[in-house]
C-alpha positions in Angstrom: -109.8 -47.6 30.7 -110.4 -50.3 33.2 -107.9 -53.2 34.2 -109.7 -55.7 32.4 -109.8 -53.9 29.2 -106.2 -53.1 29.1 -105.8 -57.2 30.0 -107.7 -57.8 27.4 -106.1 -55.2 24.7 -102.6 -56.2 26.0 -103.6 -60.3 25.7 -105.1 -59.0 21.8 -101.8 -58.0 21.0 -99.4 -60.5 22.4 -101.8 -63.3 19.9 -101.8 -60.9 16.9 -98.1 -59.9 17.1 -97.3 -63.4 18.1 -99.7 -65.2 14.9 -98.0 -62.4 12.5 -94.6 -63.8 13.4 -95.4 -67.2 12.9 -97.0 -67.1 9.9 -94.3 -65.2 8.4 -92.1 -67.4 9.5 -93.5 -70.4 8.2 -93.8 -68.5 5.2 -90.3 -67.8 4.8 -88.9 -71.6 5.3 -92.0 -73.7 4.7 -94.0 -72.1 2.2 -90.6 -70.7 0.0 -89.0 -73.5 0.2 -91.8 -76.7 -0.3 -94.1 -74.3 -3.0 -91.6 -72.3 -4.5 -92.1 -74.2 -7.9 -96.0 -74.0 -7.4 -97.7 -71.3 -6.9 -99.6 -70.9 -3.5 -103.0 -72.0 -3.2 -105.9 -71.8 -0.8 -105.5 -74.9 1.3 -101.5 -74.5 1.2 -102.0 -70.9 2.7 -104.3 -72.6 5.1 -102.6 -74.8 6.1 -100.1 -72.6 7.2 -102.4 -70.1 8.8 -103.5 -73.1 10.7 -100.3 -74.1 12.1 -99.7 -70.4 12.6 -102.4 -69.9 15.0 -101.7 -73.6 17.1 -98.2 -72.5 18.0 -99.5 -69.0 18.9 -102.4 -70.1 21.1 -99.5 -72.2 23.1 -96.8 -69.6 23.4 -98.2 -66.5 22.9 -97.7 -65.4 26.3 -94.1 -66.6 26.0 -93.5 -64.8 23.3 -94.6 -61.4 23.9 -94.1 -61.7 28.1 -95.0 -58.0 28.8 -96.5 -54.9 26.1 -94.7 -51.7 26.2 -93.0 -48.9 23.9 -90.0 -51.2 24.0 -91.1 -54.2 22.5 -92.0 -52.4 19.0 -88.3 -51.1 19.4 -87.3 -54.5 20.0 -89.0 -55.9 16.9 -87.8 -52.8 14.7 -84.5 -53.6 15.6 -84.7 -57.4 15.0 -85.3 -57.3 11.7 -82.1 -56.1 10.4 -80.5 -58.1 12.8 -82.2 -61.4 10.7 -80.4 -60.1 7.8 -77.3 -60.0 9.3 -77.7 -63.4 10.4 -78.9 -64.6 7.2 -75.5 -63.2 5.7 -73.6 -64.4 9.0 -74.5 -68.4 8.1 -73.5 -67.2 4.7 -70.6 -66.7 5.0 -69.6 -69.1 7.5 -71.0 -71.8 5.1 -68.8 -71.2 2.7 -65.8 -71.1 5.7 -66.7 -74.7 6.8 -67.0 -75.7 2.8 -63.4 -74.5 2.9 -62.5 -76.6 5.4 -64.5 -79.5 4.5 -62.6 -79.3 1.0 -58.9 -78.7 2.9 -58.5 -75.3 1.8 -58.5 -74.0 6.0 -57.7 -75.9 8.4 -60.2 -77.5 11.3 -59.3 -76.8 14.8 -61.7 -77.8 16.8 -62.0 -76.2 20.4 -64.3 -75.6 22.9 -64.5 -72.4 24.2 -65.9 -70.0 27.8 -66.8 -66.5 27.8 -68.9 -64.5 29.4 -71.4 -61.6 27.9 -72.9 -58.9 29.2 -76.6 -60.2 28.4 -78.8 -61.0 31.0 -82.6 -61.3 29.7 -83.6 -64.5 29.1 -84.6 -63.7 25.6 -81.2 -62.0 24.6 -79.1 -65.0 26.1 -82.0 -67.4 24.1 -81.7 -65.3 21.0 -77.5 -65.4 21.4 -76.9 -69.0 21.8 -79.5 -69.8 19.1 -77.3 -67.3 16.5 -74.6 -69.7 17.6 -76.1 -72.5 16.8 -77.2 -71.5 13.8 -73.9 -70.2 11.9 -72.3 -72.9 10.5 -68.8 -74.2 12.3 -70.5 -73.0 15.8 -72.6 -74.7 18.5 -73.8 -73.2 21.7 -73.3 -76.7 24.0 -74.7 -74.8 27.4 -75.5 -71.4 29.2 -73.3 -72.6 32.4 -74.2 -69.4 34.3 -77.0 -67.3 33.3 -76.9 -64.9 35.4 -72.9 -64.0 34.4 -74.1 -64.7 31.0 -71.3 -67.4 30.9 -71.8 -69.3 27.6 -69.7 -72.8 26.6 -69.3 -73.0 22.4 -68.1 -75.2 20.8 -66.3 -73.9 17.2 -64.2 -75.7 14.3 -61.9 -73.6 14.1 -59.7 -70.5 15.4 -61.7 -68.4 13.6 -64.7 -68.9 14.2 -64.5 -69.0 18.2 -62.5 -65.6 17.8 -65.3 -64.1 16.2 -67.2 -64.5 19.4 -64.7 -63.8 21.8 -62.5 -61.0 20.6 -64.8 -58.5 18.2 -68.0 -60.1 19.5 -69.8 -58.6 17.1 -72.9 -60.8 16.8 -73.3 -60.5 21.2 -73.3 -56.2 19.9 -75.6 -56.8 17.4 -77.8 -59.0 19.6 -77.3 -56.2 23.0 -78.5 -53.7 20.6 -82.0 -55.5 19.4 -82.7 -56.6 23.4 -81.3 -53.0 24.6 -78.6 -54.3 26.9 -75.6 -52.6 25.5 
């Protein structure tokens, strides 16, 4: 196989993987959430497909940065890891609902640590888990390169979860293989 060819294969892949993700993704909060009473339609479905393939004609190549064995690994091993998530802002809804209603108590804090991530899309993929469980907010990466992240949590709790068992910084070495 020429250069060119595996260029071309390789740039084929980045916009199909890329457009799949997208459109399941706008599937899962757009589409479930707008059309869940009706039921989907040609020119709902197209309009999704549309969107779809805008964002992944302008960051496919961000997206997928290089092809390789690892990158189906990668994605195999995201997918649970969405689960987990999903039942990670779960349960920490239902912690800040406790301590909206006084049942816990709010302590806010700002807190430092450092992980042992290091690609960009690990560290990205971190501070956005963060940001997304309820009662946390990833307010900077300070020091990329250390992996040095500054949170900001409600509560004890919460900004224990990150610093002692660190579970979710695991979960998220595991999918990026940096464990």
């Amino acid at each position: 196989m020429e250069m060119t060819e595996m260029k071309d294969e390789n740039r084929k892949f980045k916009i199909v993987l890329t457009f799949c993700v997208m459109f399941i993704f706008w599937l899962l909060l757009s589409a479930w959430t707008v059309y869940l009473p009706e039921p989907y339609d040609f020119s709902k479905v197209s309009r999704g497909v549309l969107v779809a393939l805008i964002v992944t004609f302008l960051t496919y190549e961000i997206f997928v940065p290089c092809r390789g064995k690892d990158v189906l690994l990668k994605t195999q091993r995201f997918i649970p890891y969405v689960g987990w998530e999903l039942w990670q802002i779960y349960l920490a809804t239902v912690d800040v609902a406790k301590r909206v209603y006084g049942i816990l108590e709010v302590e806010p804090e700002v807190i430092e640590f450092d992980t042992t991530l290091r690609s960009d899309f690990a560290l990205v993929t971190f501070a956005n888990s963060i940001t997304l469980t309820p009662g946390t907010v990833t307010i900077d990466i300070s020091d990329p390169e250390r992996g040095r992240f500054i949170v900001h949590a409600i509560a004890k709790g919460p900004a224990d979860s990150l610093t002692v068992d660190q579970t979710m910084q695991k979960k998220v070495g595991y999918v990026f293989m940096e464990e």
